[in-house]
C-alpha positions as CSV (number, residue, x, y, z in Angstrom):
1,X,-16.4,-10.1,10.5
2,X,-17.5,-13.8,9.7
3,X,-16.6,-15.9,6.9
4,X,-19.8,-15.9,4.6
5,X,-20.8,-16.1,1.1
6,X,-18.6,-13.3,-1.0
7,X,-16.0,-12.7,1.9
8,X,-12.0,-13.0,1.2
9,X,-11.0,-15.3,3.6
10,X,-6.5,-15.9,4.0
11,X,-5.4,-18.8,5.5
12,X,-2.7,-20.8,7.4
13,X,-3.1,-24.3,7.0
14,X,-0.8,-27.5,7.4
15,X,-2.3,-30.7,5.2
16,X,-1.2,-34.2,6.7
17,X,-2.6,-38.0,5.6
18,X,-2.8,-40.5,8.5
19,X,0.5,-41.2,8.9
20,X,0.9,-37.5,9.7
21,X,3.1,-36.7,6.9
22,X,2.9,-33.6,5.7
23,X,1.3,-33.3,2.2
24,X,0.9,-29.2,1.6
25,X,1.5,-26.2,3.9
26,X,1.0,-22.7,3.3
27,X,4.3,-21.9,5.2
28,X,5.8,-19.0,4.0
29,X,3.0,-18.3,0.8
30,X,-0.1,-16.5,0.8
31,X,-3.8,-18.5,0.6
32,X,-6.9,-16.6,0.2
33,X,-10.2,-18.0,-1.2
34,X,-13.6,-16.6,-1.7
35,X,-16.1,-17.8,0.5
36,X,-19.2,-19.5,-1.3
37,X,-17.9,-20.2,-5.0
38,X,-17.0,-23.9,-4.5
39,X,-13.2,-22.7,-5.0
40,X,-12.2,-25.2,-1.7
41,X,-13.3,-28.8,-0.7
42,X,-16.9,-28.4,0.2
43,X,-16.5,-30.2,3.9
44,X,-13.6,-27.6,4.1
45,X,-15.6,-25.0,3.2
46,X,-18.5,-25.5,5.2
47,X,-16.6,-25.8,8.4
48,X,-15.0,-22.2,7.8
49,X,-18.7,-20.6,7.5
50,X,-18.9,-18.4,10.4
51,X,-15.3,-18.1,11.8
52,X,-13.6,-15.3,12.7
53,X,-10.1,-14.0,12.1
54,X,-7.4,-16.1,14.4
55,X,-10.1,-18.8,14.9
56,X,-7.9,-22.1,14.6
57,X,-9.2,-26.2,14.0
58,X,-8.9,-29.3,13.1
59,X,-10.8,-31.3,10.3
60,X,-10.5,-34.8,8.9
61,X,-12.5,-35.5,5.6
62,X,-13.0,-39.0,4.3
63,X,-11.9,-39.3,0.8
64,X,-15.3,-39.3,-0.5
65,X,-16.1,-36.1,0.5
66,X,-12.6,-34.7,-0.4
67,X,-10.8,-36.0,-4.1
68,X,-13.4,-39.0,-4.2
69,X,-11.9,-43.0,-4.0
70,X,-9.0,-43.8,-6.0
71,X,-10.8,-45.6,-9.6
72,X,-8.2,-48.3,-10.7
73,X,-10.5,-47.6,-14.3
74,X,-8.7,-44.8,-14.0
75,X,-5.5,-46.3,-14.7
76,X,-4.8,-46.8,-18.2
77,X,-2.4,-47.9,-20.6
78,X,-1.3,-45.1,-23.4
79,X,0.6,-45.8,-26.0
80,X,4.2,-43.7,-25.9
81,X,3.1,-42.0,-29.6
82,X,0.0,-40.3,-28.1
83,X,2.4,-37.8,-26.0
84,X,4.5,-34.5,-27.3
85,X,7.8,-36.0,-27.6
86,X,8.7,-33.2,-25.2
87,X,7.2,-34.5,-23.0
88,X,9.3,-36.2,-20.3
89,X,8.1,-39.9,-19.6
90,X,9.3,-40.2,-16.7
91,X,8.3,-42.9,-13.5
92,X,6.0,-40.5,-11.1
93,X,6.4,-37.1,-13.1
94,X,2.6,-35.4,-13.3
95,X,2.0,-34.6,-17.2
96,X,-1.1,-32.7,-18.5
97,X,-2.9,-33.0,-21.9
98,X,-6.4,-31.1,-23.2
99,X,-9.0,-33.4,-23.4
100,X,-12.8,-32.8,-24.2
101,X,-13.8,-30.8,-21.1
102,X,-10.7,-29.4,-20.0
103,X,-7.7,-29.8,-18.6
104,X,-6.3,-33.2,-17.8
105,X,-3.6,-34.0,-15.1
106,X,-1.9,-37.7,-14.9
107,X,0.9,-39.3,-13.1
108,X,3.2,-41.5,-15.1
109,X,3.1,-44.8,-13.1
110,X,5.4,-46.6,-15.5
111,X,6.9,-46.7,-19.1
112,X,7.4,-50.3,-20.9
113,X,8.2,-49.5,-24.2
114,X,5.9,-48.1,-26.0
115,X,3.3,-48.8,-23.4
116,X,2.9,-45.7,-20.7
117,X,0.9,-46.3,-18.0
118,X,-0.9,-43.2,-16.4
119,X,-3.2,-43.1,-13.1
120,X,-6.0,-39.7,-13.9
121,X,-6.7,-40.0,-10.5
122,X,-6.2,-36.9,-8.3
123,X,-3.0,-37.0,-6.5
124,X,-5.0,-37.2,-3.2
125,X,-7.9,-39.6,-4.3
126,X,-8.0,-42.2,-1.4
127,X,-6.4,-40.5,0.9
128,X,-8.5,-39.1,4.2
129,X,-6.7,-35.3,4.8
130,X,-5.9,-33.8,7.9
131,X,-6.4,-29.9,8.1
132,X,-4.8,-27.5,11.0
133,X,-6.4,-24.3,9.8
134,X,-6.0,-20.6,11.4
135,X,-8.3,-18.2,9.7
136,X,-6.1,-15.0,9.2
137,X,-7.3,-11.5,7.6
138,X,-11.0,-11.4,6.1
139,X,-12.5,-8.8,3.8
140,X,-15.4,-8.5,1.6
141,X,-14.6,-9.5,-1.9
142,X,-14.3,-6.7,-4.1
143,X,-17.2,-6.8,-6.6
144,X,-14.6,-8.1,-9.7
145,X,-13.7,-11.1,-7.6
146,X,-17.3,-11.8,-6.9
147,X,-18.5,-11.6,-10.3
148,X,-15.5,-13.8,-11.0
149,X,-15.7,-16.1,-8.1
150,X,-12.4,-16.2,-7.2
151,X,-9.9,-14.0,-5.8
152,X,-7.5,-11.9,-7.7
153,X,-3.9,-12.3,-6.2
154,X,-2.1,-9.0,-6.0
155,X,-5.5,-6.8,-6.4
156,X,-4.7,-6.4,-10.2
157,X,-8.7,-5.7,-11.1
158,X,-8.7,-3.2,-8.0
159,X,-7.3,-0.5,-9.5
160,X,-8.7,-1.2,-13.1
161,X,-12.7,-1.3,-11.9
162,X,-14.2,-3.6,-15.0
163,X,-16.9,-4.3,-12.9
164,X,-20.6,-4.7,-13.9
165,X,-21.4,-6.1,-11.2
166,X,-22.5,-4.5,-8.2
167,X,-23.4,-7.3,-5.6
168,X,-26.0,-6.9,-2.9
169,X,-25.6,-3.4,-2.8
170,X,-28.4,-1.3,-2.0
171,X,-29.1,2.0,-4.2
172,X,-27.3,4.7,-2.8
173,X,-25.2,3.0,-0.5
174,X,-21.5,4.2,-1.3
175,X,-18.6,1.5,-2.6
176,X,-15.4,2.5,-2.5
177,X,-13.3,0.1,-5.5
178,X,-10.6,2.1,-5.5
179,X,-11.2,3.8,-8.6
180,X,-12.9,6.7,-9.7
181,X,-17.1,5.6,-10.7
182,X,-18.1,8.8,-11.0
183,X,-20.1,8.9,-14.6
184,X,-20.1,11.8,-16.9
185,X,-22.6,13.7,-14.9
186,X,-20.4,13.6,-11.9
187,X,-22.7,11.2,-10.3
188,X,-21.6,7.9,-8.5
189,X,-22.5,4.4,-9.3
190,X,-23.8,3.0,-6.2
């Protein structure tokens, strides 16, 4: 089997900058994706297209085509009243606040008072990342994580079969989800 679009893909992978510090390994914990849902770096991504289990490489991406340029616009002032007062202000601790489309992560860069300043940069804007990847088990995504996009750690939609959708599959042509499909009639969904 090849990595293509809809296929579960785990892998082993060490992430260095150029001084060759490490910056993320899987190490001992499990990393699986699905393949074609935009869920990794797309220069990442496109490299893995049609490799194989126990394929290994090598990949350097340029910041622009990983986390983007760091944006010094991007580092503002805040003043210390706009946070939770749980919320410890703390020299390089990540924080995280809703904003209008989502989910915001910052890194407290300093705190003067009641000045805080944050950098909404990612963490790895700038920086050009070094991948050693091995390509380990692969398997068709089961129809739940397709219609999702994304792969559900631990199977936990295998064995409840919510699924509407049936992928590419062809009328009559079996799919085996773990579950019972059969309908009233005793017929199977196919």
């Amino acid at each position: 089997m090849q990595i293509e679009k809809n296929v579960v893909a785990r892998l082993n992978y060490v992430l260095k900058d150029d001084d060759g510090a490490i910056i993320d390994a899987t190490e001992s914990r499990v990393f699986e994706y699905i393949h074609g849902f935009g869920n990794l770096i797309p220069a990442l991504e496109e490299q893995l297209s049609g490799k194989e289990e126990g394929d290994r490489f090598q990949i350097t991406i340029e910041p622009e085509d990983a986390y983007g340029l760091h944006d010094e616009s991007a580092v503002i002032q805040v003043p210390r009243s706009r946070f939770d007062p749980a919320v410890a202000l703390v020299e390089g601790n990540m924080v995280e606040t809703l904003g209008p489309e989502g989910r915001i992560e910052m890194l407290i860069l300093s705190v003067d008072g009641d000045e805080v300043t944050v950098d909404l940069n990612h963490p790895l804007a700038g920086l050009r990342l070094h991948f050693d990847v091995e390509v380990g088990a692969l398997r068709m995504g089961h129809p739940d994580e397709i219609k999702h996009g994304r792969v559900h750690p631990g199977g936990h939609h295998l064995m409840v079969g919510d699924s509407t959708y049936m992928g590419d599959w062809e009328e009559g042509q079996e799919v085996d989800q773990g579950v019972d499909q059969s309908n009233e009639q005793g017929q199977t969904r196919g």
